[in-house]
C-alpha positions as CSV (number, residue, x, y, z in Angstrom):
1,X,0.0,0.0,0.0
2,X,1.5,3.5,-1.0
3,X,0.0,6.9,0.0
4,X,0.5,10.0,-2.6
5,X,0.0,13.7,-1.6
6,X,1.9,17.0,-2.4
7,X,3.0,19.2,0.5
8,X,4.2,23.0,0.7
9,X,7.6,24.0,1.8
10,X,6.7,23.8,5.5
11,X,4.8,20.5,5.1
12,X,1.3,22.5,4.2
13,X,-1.4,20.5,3.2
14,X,-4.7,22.0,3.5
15,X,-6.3,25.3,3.9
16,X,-10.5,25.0,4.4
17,X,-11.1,21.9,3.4
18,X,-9.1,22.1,-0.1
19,X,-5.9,22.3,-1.4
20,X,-3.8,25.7,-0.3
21,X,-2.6,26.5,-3.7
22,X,-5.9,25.6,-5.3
23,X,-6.6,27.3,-8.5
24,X,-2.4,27.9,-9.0
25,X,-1.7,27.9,-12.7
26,X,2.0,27.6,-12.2
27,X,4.1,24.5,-13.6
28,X,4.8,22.9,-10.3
29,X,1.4,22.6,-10.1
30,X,0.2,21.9,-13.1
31,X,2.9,19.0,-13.2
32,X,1.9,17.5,-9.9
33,X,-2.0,17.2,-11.0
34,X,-0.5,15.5,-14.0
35,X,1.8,13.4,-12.4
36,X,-0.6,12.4,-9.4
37,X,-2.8,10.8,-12.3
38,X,-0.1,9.1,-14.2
39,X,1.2,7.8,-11.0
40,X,-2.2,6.2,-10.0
41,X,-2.7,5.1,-13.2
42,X,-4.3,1.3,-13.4
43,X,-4.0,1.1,-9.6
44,X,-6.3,1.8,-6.7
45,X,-7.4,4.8,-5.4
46,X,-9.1,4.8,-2.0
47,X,-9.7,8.2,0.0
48,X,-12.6,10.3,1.6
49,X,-15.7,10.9,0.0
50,X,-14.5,14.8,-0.7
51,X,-11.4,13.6,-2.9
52,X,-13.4,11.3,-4.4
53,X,-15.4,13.5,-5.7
54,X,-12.9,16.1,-7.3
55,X,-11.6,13.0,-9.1
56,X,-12.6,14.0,-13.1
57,X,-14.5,11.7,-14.9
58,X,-11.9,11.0,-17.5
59,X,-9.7,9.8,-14.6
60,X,-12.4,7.0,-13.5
61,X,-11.5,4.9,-16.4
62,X,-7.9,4.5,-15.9
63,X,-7.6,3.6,-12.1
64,X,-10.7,1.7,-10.0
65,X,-11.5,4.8,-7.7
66,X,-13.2,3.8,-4.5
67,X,-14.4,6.4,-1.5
68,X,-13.5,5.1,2.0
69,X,-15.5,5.7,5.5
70,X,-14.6,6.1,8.8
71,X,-16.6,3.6,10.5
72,X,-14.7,0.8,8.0
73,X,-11.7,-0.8,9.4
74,X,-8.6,-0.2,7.0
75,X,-7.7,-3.8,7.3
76,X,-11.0,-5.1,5.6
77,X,-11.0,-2.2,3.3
78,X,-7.4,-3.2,2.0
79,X,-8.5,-7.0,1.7
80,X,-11.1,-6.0,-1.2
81,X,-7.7,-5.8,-3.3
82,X,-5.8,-8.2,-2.9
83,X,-2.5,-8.5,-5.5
84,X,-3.2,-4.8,-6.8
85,X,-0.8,-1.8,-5.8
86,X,-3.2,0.3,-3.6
87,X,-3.0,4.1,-3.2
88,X,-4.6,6.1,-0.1
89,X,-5.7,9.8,-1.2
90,X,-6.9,12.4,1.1
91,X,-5.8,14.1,4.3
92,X,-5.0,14.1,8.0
93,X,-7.8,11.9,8.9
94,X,-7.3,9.2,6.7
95,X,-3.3,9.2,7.1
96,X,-4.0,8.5,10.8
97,X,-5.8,5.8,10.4
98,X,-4.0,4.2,7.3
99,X,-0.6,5.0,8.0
100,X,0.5,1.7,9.5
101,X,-0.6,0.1,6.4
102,X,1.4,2.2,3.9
103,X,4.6,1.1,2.9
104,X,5.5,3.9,0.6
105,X,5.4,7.7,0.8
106,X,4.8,9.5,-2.6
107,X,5.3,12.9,-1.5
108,X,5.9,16.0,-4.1
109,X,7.3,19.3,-2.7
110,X,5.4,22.1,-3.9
111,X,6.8,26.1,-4.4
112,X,3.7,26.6,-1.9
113,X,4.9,29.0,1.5
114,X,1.2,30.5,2.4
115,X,-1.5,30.0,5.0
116,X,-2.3,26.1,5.6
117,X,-4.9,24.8,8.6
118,X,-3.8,21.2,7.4
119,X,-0.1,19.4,8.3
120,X,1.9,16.6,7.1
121,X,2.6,14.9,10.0
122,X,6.6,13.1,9.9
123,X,4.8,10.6,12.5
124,X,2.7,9.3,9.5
125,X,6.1,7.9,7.7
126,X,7.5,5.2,11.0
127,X,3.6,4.2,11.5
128,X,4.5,1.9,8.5
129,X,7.2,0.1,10.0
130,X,10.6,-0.6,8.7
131,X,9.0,-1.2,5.5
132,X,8.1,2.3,5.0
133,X,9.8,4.5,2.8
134,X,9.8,8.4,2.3
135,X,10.0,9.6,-1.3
């Protein structure tokens, strides 16, 4: 199991529910959108029902997209894909609850140094284990 997400020069992540460089034209961003779907490409995407739905619909055919609750143990949730590479979308609240499953840390740096009310948290990268692994 991987997890993918982009961060801000001081580990920003969020900023009122969205993105904090939302709506950014610039290529750093631009190349991370782009990258973040060729990445997930013909793998699984689980996260919370809010990234779910910013997901375009020309991205639903190329990756099995599924949205992921909080009363459903990540353990059962992982077992519906057995054998496929499994990536976990979203935010803080998922990352605490799925970070002892993930293995791998896709992580872009973005030129982003505003306002954030949402963290990366380093804690997210041991709760894997040894096998983790901080890209």
């Amino acid at each position: 199991m991987r997890a993918i997400c982009a961060i801000g020069l001081r580990g920003q992540l969020g900023l009122h529910g969205v993105l904090p460089w939302e709506g950014e034209r610039g290529r750093p961003f631009r190349e991370d959108v782009a990258r973040f779907f060729e990445v997930t490409r013909g793998h699984v995407l689980l996260a919370g029902p809010r990234t779910i739905a910013s997901v375009p619909d020309f991205a639903l055919a190329e990756r099995t997209v599924a949205v992921i609750r909080s009363g459903e143990r990540p353990a059962d949730v992982l077992a519906r894909y057995p054998g496929r590479v499994v990536y976990i979308g979203g935010g803080p609240a998922v990352w605490d609850e799925y970070a002892p499953f993930i293995r791998h840390w896709d992580i872009n740096r973005l030129p982003y140094d505003g306002d954030a009310d949402r963290w990366f948290e380093p804690r997210w990268l041991i709760a894997g284990g040894a096998g983790a692994l901080a890209v």
